[in-house]
N, C-alpha and C positions, 0 to 999 in steps of 0.2 A: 504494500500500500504506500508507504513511505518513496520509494525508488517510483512508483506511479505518478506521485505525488509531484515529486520533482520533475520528473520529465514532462508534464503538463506544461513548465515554464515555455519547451523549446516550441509552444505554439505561438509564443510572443514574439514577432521580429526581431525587435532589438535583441532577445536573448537570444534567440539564433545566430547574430551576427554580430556578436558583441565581441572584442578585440581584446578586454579588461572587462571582470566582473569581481566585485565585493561583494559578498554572502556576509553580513549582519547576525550575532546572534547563532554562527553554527553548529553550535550543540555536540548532538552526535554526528551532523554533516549534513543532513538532507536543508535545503534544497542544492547549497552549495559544493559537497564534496561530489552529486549525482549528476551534476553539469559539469563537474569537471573533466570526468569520466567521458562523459557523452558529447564535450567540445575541447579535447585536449589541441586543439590550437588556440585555444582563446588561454589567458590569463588570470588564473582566480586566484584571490586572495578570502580564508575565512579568518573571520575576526568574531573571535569568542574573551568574553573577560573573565570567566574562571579555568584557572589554572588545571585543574583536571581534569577539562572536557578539552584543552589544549594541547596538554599534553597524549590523550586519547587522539587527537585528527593528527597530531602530527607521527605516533605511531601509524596512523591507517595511510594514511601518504604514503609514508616508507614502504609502508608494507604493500601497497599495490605500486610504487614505484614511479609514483603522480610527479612526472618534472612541471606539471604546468599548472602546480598549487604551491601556494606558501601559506603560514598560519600566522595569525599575527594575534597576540595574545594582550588585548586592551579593550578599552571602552571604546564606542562610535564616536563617540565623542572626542577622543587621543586620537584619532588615527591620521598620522598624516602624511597622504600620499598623492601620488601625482592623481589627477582627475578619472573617474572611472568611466565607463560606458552605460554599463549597469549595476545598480542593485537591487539584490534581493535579499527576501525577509521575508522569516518564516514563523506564525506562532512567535514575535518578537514585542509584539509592543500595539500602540491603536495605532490607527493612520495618521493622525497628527504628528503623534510621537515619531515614528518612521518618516514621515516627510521630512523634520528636524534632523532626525540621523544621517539622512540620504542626501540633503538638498547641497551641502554643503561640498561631498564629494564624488558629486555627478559635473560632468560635462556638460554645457549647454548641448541638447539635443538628447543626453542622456535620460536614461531611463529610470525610474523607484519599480519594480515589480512587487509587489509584499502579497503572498500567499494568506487569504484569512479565510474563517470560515463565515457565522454571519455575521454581519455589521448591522448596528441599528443605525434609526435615521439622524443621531447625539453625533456615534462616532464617527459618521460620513457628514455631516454636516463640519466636524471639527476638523477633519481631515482636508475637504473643500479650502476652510477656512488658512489652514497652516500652510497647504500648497504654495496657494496666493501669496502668502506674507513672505515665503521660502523663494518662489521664483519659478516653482513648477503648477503644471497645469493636467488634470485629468484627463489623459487620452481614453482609458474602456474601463470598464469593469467586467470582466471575462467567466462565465459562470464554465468552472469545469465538467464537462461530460462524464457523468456517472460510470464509477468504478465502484467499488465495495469499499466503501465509508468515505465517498466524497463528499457525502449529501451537504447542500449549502457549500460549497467549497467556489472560492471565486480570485480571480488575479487581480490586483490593483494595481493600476500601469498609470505610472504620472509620468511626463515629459518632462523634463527642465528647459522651460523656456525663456528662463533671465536671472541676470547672478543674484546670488543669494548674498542679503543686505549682509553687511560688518553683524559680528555679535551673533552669530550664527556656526556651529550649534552652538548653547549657551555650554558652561561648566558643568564635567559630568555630575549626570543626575536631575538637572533640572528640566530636563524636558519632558520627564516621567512624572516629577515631583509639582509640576506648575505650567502643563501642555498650554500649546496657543488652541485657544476656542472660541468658536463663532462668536460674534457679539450677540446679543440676546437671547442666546440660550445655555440654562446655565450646566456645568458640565456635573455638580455633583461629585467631583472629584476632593 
């Protein structure tokens, strides 16, 4: 399910032809160690901040012999690297949150793909909302084609269509601790 899961991304253009891709949040690996695999000319970096689930991807690299992964073991918030193509995120964060993490080190043209399941109308609203103030812009919302525990499973693919203002992302943790949210609706958070 998981390896399904991940290769639903390569129905997204940009993740097909992505040249550089940062995986957010890689955990055990999916979605990022399963694109790696399935576009070993593209560039992937996963970026996990606990040390034992890091230490786990960078055994699994070895061990399948992955030259075209690195692991990088920080907050989204530290990381800093030349501009990406895409990213993705999985089970990481709301959409708001994820826009914050992503907007900062995407390329204009670049892509946010973040894997959710449902989203209410709060967190697409705040999501909308963060885009905007980040620089990027809602391209689809991709409902994935049922497999065995996809149900409600959807892509969110934002575009970065203009740089992402100074102050951006803020000091880890605050984007979790005090998300950007629509104005008049209150988040509840």
């Amino acid at each position: 399910m998981h390896i399904a899961d991940s290769l639903v991304g390569l129905e997204v253009p940009a993740v097909k032809e992505a040249a550089r891709i940062v995986d957010l949040g890689s955990g055990a690996g999916p979605p990022g160690l399963v694109l790696a695999i399935a576009r070993p000319e593209a560039e992937v970096v996963l970026v996990e901040s606990v040390g034992k689930k890091c230490a786990w991807l960078e055994r699994t690299v070895s061990a399948l012999g992955l030259e075209n992964v690195r692991v990088v073991c920080a907050r989204a918030e530290e990381l800093e690297e030349e501009p990406f193509d895409v990213v993705t995120a999985r089970a990481l964060a709301s959409l708001s949150v994820l826009c914050e993490y992503a907007a900062p080190l995407l390329r204009e043209g670049g892509a946010l793909v973040a894997w959710k399941g449902a989203v209410d109308a709060r967190e697409d609203a705040d999501g909308l909302h963060a885009a905007a103030v980040l620089g990027l812009e809602r391209e689809e919302v991709r409902a994935v084609e049922p497999y065995p525990g996809s149900q409600r499973r959807t892509l969110h693919v934002f575009r970065k269509v203009s740089p992402t203002p100074e102050g951006y992302p803020r000091r880890p943790g605050m984007a979790a601790k005090r998300p950007l949210t629509a104005p008049g609706i209150r988040s509840g958070r």
